[in-house]
C-alpha positions, 0 to 999 in steps of 0.5 A: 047760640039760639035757644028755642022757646020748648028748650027754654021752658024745660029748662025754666020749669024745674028753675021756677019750682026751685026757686019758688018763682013764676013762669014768666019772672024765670023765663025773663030772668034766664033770657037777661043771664043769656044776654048778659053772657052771649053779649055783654061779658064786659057788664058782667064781669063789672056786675061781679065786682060791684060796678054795676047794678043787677037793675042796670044790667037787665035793663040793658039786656032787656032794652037791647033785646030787639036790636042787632048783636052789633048794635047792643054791643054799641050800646053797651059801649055807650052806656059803660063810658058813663058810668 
């Protein structure tokens, strides 16, 4: 699923008011948890039990952003056998 960029910010605006975060850091942080949900379910679940860092888990989303599905998801294969 795609989010195009007005839906994001209707969506981030009562998110930063909320949080008392700005614009950017929400946008950045929605776009991480939408990777991390669409692409890397496996690195979720270990973010949940402890396993794997917050800081490990967006710079995964992060650093893959600008490749294919399949090629994160390799990626993350990779990363994952390591630790």
């Amino acid at each position: 699923m795609t989010v195009r960029p007005a839906a994001r910010a209707v969506i981030a605006a009562p998110t930063s008011a909320a949080l008392a975060w700005s614009p950017a850091t929400t946008q950045n942080r929605l776009s991480d948890a939408h990777a991390l949900v669409r692409l890397f379910p496996q690195t979720l679940q270990l973010l949940g039990e402890g396993k794997v860092s917050l800081e490990q888990a967006r710079c995964l989303a992060q650093l893959t952003s600008g490749i294919e599905d399949d090629a994160a998801q390799a990626v993350q294969a990779r990363v994952l056998a390591r630790l």
